[in-house]
N, CA, C and O atoms as a MOPAC input file, in Angstrom:
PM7 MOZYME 1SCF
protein

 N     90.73100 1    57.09200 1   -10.02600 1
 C     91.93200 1    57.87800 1    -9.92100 1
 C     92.25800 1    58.50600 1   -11.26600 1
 O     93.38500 1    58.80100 1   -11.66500 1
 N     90.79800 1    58.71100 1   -12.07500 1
 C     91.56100 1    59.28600 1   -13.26400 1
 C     89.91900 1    59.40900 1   -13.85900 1
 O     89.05000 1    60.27000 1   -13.72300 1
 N     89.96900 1    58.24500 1   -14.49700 1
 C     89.33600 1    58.61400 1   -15.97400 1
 C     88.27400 1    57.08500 1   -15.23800 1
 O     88.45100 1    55.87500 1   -15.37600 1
 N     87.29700 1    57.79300 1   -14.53800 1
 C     86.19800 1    55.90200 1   -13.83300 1
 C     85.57000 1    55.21500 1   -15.33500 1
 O     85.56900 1    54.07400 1   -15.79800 1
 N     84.99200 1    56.69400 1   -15.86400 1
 C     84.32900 1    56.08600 1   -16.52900 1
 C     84.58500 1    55.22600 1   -17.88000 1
 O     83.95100 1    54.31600 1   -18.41300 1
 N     85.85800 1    55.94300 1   -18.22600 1
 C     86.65900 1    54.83900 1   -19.18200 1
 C     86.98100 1    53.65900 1   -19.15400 1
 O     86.89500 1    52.86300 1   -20.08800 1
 N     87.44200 1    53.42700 1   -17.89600 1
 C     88.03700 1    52.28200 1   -17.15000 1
 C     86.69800 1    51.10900 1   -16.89500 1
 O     86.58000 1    49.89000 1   -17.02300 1
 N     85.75700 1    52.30600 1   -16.44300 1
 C     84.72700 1    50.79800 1   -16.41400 1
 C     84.26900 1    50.11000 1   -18.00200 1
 O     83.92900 1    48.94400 1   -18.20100 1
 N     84.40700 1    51.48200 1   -19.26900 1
 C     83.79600 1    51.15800 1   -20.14100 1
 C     85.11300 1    50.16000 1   -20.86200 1
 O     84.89300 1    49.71900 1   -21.99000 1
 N     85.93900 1    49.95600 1   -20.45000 1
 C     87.02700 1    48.95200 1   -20.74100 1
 C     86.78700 1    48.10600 1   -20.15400 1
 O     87.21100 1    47.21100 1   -20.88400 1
 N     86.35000 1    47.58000 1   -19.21500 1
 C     86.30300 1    46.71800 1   -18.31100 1
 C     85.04200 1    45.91800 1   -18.54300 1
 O     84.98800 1    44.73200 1   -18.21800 1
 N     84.00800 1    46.56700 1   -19.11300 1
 C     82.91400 1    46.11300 1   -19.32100 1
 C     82.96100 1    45.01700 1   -21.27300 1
 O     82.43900 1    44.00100 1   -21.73100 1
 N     83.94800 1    46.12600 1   -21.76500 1
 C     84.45500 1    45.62400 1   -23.13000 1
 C     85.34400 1    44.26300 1   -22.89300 1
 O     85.34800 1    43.52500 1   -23.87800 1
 N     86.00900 1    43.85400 1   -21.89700 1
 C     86.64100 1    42.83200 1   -21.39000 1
 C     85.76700 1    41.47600 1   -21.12600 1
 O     85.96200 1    40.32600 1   -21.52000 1
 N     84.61500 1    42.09800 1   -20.22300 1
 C     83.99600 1    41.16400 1   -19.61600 1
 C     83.07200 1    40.38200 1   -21.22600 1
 O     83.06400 1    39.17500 1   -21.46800 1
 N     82.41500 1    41.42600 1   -22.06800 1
 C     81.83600 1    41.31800 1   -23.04700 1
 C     82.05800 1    40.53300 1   -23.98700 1
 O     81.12700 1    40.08700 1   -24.65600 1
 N     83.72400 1    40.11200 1   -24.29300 1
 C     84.57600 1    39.04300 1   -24.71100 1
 C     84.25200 1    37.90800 1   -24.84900 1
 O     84.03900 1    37.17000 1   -25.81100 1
 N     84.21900 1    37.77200 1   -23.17400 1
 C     83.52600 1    35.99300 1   -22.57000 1
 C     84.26200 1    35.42900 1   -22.01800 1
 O     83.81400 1    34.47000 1   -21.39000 1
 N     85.98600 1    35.73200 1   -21.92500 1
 C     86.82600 1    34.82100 1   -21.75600 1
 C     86.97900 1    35.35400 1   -20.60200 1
 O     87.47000 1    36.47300 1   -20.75400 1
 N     86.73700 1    35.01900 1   -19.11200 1
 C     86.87600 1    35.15800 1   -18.20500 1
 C     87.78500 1    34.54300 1   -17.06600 1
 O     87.92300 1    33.44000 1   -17.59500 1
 N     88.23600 1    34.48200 1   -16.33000 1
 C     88.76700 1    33.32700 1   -14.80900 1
 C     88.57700 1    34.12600 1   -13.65500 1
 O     88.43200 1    35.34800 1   -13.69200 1
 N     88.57700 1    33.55400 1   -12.80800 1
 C     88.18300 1    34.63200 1   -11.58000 1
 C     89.20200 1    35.64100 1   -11.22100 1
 O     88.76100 1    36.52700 1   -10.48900 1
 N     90.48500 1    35.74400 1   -11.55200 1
 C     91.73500 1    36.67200 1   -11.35400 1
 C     91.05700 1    37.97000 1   -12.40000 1
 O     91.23000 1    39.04000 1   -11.81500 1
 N     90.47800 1    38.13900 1   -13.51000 1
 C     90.48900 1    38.70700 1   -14.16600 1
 C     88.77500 1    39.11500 1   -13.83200 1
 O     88.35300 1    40.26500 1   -13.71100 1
 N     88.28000 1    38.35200 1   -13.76800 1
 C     86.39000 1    39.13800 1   -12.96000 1
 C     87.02800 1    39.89800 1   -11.47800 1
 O     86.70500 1    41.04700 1   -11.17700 1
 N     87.77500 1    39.23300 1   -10.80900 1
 C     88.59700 1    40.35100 1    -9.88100 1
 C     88.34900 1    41.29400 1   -10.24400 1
 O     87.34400 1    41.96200 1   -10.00200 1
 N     89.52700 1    41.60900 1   -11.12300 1
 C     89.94900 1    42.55900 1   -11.38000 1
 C     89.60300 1    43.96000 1   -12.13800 1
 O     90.07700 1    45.09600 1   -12.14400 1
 N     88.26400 1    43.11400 1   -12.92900 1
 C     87.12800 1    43.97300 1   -13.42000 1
 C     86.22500 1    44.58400 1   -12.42900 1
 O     85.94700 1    45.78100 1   -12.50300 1
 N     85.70300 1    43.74200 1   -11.40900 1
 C     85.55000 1    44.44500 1   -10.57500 1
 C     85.55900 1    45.48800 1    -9.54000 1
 O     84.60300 1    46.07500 1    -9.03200 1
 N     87.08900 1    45.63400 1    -9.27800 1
 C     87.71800 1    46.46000 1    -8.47300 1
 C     87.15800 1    48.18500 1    -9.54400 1
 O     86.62900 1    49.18900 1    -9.06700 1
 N     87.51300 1    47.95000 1   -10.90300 1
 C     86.98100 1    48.73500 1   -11.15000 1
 C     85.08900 1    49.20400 1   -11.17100 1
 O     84.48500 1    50.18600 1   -10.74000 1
 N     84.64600 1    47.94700 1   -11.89500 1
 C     82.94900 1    48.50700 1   -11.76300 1
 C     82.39900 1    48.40500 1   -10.58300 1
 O     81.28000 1    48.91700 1   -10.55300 1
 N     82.81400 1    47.85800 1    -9.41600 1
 C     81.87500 1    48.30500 1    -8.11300 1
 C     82.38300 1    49.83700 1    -8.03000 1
 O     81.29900 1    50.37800 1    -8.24800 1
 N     83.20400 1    50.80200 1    -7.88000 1
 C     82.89700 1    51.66800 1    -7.63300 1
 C     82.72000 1    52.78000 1    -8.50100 1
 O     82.82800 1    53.99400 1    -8.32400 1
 N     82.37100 1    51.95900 1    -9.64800 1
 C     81.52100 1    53.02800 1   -10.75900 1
 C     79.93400 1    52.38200 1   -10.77400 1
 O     79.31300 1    52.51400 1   -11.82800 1
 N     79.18500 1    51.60400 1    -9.49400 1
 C     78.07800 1    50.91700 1   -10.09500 1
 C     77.69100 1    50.72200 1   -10.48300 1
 O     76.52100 1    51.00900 1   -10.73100 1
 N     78.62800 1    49.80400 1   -11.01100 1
 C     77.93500 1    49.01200 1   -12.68900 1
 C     78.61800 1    47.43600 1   -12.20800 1
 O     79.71100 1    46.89800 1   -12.38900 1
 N     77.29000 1    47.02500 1   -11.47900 1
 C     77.71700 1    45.45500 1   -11.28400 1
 C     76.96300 1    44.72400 1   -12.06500 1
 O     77.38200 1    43.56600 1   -12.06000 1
 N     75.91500 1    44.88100 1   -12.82800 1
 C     75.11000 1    44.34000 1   -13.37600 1
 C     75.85700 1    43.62100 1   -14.25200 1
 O     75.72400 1    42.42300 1   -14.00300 1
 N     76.88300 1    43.90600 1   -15.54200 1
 C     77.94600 1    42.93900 1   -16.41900 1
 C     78.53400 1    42.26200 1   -15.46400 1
 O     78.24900 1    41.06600 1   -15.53100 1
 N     79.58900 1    42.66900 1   -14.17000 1
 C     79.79500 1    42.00300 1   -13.34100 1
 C     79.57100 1    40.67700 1   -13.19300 1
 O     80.15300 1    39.63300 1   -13.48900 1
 N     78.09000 1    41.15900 1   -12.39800 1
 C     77.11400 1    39.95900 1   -12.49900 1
 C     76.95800 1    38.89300 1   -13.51200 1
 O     76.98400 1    37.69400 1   -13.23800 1
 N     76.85400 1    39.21000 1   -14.27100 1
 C     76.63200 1    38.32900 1   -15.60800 1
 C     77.92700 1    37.35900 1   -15.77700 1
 O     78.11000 1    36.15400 1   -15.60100 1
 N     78.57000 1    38.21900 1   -16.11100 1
 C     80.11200 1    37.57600 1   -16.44300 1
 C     80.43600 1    36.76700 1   -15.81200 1
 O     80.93400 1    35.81500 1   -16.41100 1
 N     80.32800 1    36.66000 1   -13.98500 1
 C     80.30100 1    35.93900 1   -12.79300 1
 C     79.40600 1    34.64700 1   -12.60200 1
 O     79.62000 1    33.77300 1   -11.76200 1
 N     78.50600 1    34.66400 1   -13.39700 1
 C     77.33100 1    33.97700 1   -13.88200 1
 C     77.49300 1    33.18700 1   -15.15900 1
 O     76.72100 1    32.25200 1   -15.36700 1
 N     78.19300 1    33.41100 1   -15.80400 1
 C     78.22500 1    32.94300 1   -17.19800 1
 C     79.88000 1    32.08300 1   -16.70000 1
 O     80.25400 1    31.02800 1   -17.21100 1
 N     80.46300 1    32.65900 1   -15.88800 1
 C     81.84800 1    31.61200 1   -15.68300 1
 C     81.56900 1    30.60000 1   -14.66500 1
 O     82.17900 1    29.53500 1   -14.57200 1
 N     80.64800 1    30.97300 1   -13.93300 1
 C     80.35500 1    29.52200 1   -12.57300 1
 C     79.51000 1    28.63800 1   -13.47100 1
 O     79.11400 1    27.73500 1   -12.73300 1
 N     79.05700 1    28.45400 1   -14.63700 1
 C     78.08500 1    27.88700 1   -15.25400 1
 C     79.41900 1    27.29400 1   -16.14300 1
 O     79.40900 1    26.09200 1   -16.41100 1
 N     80.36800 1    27.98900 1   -16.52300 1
 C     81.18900 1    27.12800 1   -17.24100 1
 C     82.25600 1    25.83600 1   -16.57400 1
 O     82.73200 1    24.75400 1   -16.91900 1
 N     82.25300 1    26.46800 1   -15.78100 1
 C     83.01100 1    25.49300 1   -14.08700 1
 C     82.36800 1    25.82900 1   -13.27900 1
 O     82.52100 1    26.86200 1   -12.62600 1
 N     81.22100 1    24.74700 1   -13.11400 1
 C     80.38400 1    24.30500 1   -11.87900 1
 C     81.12300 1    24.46000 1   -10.35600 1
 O     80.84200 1    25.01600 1    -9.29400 1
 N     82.39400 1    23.51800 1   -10.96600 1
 C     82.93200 1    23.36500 1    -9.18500 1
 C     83.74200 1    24.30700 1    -9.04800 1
 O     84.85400 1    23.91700 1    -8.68900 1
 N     83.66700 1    25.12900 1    -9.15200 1
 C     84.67900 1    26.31500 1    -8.86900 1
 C     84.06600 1    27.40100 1    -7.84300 1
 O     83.24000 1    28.31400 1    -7.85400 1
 N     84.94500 1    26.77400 1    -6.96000 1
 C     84.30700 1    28.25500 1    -5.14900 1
 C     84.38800 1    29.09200 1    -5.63000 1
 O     83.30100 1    29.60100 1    -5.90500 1
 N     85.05800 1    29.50400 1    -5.87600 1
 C     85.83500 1    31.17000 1    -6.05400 1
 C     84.67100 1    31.63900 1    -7.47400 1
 O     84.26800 1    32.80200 1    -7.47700 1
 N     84.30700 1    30.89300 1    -8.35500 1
 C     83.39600 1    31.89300 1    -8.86400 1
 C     81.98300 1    31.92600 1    -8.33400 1
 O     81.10700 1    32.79100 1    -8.34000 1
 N     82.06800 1    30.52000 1    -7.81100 1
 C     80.32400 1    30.40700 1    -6.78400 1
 C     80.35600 1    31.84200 1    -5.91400 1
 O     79.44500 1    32.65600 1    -6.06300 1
 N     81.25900 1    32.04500 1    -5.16800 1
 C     81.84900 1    32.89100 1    -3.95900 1
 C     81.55500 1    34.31400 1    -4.65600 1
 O     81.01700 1    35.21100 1    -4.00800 1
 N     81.92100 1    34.48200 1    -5.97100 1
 C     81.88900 1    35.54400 1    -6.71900 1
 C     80.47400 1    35.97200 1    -7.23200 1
 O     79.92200 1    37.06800 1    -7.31600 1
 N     80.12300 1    34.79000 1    -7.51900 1
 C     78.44000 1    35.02200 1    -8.02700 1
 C     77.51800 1    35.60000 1    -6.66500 1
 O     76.69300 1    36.50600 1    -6.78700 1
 N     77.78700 1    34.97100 1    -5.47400 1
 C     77.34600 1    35.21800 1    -4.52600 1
 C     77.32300 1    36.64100 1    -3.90000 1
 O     76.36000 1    37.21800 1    -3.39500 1
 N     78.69700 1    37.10900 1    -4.06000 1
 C     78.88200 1    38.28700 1    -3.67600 1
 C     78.42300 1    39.55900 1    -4.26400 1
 O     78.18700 1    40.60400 1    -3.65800 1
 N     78.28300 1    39.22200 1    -6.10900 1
 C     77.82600 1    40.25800 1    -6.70600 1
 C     75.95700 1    40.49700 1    -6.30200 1
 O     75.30800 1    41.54200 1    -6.24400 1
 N     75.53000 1    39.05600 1    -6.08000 1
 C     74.23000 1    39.19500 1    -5.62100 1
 C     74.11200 1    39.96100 1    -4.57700 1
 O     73.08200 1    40.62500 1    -4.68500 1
 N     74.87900 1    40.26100 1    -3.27900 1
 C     74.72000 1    40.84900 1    -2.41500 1
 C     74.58900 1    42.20500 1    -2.67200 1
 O     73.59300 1    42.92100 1    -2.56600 1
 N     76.11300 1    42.56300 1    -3.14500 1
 C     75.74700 1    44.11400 1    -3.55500 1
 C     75.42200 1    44.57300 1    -4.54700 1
 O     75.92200 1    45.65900 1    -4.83800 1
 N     74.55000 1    44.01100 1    -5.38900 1
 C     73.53500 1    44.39200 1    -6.21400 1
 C     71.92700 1    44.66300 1    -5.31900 1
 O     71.11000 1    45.57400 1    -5.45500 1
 N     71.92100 1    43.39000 1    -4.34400 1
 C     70.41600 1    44.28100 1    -3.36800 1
 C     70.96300 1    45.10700 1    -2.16600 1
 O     70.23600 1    45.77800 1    -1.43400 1
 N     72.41500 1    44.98800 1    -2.02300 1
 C     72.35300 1    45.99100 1    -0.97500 1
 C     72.25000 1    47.79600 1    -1.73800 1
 O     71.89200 1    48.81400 1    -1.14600 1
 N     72.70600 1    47.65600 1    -3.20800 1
 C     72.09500 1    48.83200 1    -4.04300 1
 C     71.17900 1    49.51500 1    -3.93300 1
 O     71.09000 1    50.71700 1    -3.67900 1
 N     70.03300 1    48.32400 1    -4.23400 1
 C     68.62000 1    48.71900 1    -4.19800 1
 C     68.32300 1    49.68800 1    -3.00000 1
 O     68.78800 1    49.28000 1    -1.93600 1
 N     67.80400 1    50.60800 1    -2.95200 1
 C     66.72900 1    51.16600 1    -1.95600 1
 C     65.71500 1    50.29500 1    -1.28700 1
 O     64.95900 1    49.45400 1    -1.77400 1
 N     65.86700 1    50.67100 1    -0.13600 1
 C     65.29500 1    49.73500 1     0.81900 1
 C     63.61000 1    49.77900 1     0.19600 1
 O     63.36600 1    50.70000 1    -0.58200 1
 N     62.59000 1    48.89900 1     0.50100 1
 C     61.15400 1    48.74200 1    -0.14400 1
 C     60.67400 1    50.30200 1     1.05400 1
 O     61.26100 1    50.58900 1     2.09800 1
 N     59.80400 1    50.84100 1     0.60800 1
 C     58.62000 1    51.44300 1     1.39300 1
 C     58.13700 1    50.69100 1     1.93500 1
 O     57.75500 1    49.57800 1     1.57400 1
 N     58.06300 1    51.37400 1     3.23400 1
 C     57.10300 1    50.98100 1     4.40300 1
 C     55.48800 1    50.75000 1     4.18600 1
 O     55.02900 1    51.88900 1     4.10200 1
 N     54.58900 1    49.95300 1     4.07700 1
 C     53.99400 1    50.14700 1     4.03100 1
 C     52.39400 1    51.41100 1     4.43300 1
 O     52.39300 1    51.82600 1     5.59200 1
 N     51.73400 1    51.69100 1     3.92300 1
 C     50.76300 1    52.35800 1     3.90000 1
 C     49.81200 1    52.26700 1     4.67700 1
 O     49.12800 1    51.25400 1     4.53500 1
 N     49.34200 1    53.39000 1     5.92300 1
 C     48.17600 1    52.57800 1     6.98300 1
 C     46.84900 1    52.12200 1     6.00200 1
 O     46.69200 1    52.12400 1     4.78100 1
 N     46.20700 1    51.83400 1     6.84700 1
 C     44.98300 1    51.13800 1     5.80900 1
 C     44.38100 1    52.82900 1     6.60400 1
 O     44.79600 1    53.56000 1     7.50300 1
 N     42.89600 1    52.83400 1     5.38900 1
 C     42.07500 1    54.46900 1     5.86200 1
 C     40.89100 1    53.14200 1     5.94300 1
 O     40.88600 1    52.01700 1     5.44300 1
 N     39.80400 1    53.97500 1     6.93300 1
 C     38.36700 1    53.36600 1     6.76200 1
 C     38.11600 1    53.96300 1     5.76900 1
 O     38.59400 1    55.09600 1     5.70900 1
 N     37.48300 1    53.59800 1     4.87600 1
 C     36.23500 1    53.74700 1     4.25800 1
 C     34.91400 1    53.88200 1     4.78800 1
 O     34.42800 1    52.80500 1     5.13200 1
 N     34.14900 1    54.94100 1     4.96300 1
 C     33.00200 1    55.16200 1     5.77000 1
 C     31.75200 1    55.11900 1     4.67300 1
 O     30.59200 1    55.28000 1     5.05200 1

């Protein structure tokens, strides 16, 4: 609603910190999924479920960034018929 790319590059400067909780990876998020840039996301989400093991909500979080990070990806190519070789 303005300025994406600032906002993510703030958001990414946030995450970069370290000091995370899941209210605030929220909230980073809302901005970098729709500038696709989940990859810090990811990390950050990763680096806080590792700091609190038992914590759903960042398991839940780690989980989710995994999703739409391969639902990103382009689907694989179909494979290739085989040719004879004569």
């Amino acid at each position: 609603m303005g300025r994406p790319e600032e906002g993510a590059a703030l958001a990414e400067a946030v995450l970069a910190d370290g000091l995370a909780d899941d209210h605030l990876l929220h909230l980073c998020g809302l901005v970098l999924k729709p500038a696709d840039r989940l990859e810090p996301l990811t990390a950050a989400y990763e680096a806080a479920a590792a700091a609190e093991p038992g914590s759903e909500e960042l398991a839940v979080g780690v989980f989710t960034c995994h999703v739409r990070r391969a639902r990103a990806r382009p689907p694989p190519a179909p494979p290739q018929p085989a040719t004879r070789l004569s």
